[in-house]
Backbone bond lengths (Angstrom), bond angles and torsions (degrees), N, CA, C in turn:
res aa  C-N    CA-C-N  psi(-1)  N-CA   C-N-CA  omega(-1)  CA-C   N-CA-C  phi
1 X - - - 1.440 - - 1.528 107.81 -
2 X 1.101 117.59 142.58 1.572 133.67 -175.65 1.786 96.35 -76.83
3 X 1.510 85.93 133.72 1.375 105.43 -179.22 2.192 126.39 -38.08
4 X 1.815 71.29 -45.12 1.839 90.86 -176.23 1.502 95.53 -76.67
5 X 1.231 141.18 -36.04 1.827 124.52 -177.27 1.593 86.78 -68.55
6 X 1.270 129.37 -22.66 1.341 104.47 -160.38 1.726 118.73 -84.38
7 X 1.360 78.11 -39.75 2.003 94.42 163.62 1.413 117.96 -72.80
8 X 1.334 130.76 -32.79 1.515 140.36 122.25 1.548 107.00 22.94
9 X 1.902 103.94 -91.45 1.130 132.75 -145.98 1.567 85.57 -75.83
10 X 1.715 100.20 -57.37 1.730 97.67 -174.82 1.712 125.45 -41.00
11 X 1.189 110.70 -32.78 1.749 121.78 174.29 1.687 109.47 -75.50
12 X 1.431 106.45 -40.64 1.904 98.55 177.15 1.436 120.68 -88.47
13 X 0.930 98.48 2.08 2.060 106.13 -174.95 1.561 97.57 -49.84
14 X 1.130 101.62 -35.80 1.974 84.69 -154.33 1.561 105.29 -104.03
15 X 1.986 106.80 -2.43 1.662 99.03 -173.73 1.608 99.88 -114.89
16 X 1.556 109.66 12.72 1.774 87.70 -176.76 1.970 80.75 -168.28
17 X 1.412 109.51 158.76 1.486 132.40 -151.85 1.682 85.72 -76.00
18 X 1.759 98.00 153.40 1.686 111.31 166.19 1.414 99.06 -42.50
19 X 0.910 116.25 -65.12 1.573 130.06 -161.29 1.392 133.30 -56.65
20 X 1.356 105.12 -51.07 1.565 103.74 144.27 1.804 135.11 -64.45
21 X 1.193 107.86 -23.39 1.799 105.70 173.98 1.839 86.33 -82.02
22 X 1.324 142.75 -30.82 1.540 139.52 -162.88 1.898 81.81 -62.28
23 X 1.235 136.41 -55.69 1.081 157.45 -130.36 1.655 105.52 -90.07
24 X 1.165 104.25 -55.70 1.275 106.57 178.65 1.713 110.24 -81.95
25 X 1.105 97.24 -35.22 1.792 98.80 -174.15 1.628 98.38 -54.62
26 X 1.311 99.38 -50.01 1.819 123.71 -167.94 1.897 111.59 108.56
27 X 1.507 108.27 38.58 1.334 91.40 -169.71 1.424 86.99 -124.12
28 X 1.686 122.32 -165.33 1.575 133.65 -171.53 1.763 80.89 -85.95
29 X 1.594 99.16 179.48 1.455 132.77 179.01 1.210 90.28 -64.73
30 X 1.248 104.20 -80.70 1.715 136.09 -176.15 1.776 111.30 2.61
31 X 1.720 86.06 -71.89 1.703 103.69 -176.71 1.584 111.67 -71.56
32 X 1.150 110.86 -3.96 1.486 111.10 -171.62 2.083 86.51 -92.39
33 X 1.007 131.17 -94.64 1.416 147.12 138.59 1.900 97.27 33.91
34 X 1.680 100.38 -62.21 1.098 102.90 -153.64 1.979 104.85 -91.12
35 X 1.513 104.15 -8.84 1.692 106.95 171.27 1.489 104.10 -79.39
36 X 1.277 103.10 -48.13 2.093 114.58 173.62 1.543 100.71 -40.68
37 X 1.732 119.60 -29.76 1.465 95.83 -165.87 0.644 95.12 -83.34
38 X 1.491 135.47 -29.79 1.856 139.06 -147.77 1.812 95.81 -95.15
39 X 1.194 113.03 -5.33 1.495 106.94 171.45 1.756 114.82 -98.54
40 X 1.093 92.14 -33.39 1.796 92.27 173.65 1.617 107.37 -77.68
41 X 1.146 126.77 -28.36 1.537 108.57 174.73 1.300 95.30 -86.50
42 X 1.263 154.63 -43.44 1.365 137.31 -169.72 1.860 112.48 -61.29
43 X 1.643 105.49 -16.49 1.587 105.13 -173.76 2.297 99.12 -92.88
44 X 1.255 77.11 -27.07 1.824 87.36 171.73 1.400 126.09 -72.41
45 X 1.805 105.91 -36.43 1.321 103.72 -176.25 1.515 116.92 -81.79
């Protein structure tokens, strides 16, 4: 995945559903869900 969908997803996580950024990006829930996780432990660690 291209860097910018990825920072993308990282900026809408918290103002609009997995499912709709999965939708617009064009990807599954899943991978959307699963960059949000990899962004909250990277803002924690």
């Amino acid at each position: 995945m291209m860097s910018r969908c990825v920072q993308y997803i990282e900026e809408q996580y918290l103002r609009d559903t997995f499912t709709s950024i999965a939708e617009h990006v064009g990807c599954d829930d899943k991978t959307v869900h699963t960059l949000a996780g990899d962004y909250i432990k990277r803002l924690n660690g």
